[in-house]
C-alpha positions as CSV (number, residue, x, y, z in Angstrom):
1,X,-53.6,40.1,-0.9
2,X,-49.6,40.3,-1.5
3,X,-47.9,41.6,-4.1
4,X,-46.6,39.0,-6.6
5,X,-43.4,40.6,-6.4
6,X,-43.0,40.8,-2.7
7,X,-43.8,36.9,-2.4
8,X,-41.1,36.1,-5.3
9,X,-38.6,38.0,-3.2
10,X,-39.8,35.6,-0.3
11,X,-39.3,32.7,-2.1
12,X,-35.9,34.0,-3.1
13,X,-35.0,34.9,0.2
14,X,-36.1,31.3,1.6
15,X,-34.3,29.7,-1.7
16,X,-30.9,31.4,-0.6
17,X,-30.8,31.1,3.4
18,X,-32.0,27.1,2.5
19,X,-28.6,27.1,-0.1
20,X,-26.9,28.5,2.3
21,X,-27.9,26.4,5.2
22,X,-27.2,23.3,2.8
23,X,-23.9,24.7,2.1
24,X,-23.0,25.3,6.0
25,X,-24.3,21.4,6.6
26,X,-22.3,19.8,3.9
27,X,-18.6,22.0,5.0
28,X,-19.0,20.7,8.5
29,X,-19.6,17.1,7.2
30,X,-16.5,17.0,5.1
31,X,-14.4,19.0,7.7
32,X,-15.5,16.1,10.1
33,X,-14.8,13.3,7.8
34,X,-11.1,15.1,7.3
35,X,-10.4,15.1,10.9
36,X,-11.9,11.6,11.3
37,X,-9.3,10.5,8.6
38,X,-6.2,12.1,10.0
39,X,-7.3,10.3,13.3
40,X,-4.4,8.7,15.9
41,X,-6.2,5.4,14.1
42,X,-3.4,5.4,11.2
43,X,-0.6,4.3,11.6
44,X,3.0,5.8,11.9
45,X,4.9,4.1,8.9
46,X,8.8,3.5,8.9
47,X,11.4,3.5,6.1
48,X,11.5,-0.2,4.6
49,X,14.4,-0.2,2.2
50,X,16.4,-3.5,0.3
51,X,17.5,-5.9,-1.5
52,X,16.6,-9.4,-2.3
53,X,19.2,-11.8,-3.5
54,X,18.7,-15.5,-5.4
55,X,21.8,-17.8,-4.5
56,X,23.9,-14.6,-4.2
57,X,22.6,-12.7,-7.4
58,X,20.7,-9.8,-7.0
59,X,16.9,-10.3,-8.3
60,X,16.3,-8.4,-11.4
61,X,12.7,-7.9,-11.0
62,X,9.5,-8.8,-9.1
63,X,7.9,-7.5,-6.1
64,X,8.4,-7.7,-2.1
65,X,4.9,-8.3,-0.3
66,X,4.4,-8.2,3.3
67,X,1.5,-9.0,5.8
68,X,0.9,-8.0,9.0
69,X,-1.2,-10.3,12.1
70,X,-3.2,-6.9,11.7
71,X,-3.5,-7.3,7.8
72,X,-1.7,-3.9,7.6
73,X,1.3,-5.5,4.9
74,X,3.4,-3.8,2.1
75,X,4.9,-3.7,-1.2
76,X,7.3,-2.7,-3.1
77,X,8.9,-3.5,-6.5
78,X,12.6,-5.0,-6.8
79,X,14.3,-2.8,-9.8
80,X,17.2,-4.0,-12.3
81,X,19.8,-3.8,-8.8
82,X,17.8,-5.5,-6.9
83,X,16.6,-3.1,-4.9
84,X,13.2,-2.0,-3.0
85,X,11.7,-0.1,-0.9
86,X,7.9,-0.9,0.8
87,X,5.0,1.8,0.7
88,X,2.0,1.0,2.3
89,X,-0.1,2.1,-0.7
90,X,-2.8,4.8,0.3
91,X,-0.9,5.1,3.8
92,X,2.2,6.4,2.1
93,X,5.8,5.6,2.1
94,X,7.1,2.8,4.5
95,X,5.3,-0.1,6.7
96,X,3.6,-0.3,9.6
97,X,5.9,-1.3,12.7
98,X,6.4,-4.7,13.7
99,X,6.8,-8.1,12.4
100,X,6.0,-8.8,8.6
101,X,6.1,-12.0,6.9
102,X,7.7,-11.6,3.4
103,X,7.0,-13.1,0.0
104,X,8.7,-12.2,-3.2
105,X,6.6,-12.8,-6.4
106,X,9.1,-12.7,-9.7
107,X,7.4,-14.3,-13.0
108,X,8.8,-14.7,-16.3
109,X,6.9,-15.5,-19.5
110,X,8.0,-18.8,-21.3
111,X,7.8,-16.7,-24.2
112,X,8.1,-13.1,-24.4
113,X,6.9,-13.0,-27.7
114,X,3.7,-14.6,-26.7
115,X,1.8,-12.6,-23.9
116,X,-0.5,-15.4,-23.7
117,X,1.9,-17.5,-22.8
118,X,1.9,-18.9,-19.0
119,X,4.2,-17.1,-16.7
120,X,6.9,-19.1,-14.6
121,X,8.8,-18.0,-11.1
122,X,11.7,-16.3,-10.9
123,X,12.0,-17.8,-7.7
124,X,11.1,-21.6,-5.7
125,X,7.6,-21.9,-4.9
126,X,7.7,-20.8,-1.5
127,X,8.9,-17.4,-2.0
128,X,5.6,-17.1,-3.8
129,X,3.1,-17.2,-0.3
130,X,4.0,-14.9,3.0
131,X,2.5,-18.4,4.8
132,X,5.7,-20.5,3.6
133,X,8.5,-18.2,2.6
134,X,10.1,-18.3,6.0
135,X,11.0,-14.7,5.4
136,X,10.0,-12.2,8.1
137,X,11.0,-8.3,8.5
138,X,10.8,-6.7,11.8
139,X,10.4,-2.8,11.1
140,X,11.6,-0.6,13.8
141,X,9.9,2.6,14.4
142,X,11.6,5.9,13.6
143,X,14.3,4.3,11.9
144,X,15.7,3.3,8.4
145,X,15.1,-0.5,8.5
146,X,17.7,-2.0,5.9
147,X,17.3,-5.5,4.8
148,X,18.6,-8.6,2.4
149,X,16.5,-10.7,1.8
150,X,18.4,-13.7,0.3
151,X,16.4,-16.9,-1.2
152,X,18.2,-19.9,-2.3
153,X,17.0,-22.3,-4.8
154,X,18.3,-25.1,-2.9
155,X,15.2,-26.2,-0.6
156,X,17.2,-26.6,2.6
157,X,18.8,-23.6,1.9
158,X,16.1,-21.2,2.6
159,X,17.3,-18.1,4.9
């Protein structure tokens, strides 16, 4: 018959190396799920910067949205100048290379008192949808891609 003591330190002994082994298994999981995720899958993004105009003012607020044939788009909000610049939200800073069709969404509340109230566009209707905006951006790779992007109220207008 064993001695109680020597079949705890057995136990123990199996507890640990099991821990252990656990440990070892669960490291080399997450070590391959890092290098899985850093894989040549992602995409290099470029510098998107610029500014969107409405008949020849500068936009005061409002966000630039892209999409991609690949569904790979960006965004970026349009500060008190103007100005933006896309990030490609978990992906980082910039947007993918290639073509992306462009909407800008700019609301304004009918009553800023009121945040209830129904918000209107900044902008014509077809700014609103990357479909029917007619705006396109063609980022370049490894470069700074500076664009204007300048909507006109006037429906033939529309650059």
């Amino acid at each position: 018959m064993s001695n109680p003591v020597e079949v705890e330190e057995v136990e123990w002994y199996a507890m640990t190396q099991l821990t252990a082994h656990s440990a070892l298994c669960y490291l080399l999981a997450m070590t391959a799920v890092a290098v899985t995720g850093c894989s040549k899958d992602s995409p290099s993004l470029a510098t998107v910067k610029g500014q969107v105009t409405l008949d020849g003012q500068a936009l005061t607020s409002g966000t630039v949205v892209t999409s991609t044939d690949d569904g790979r788009g960006a965004r970026g909000a349009i500060d008190t100048q103007g100005r933006f610049t896309l990030s490609s939200g978990k992906l980082g800073e910039g947007a993918q290379p290639g073509l992306h069709h462009v909407a800008v969404k700019a609301y304004s509340s009918s009553d800023p008192g009121n945040p209830e109230a129904a918000a209107k566009p900044l902008v014509p209707q077809r700014y609103l949808s990357t479909a029917n905006s007619g705006l396109t951006i063609d980022v370049k790779a490894g470069e700074l891609n500076e664009v204007t992007l300048e909507l006109s109220s006037h429906p033939n207008l529309h650059r």
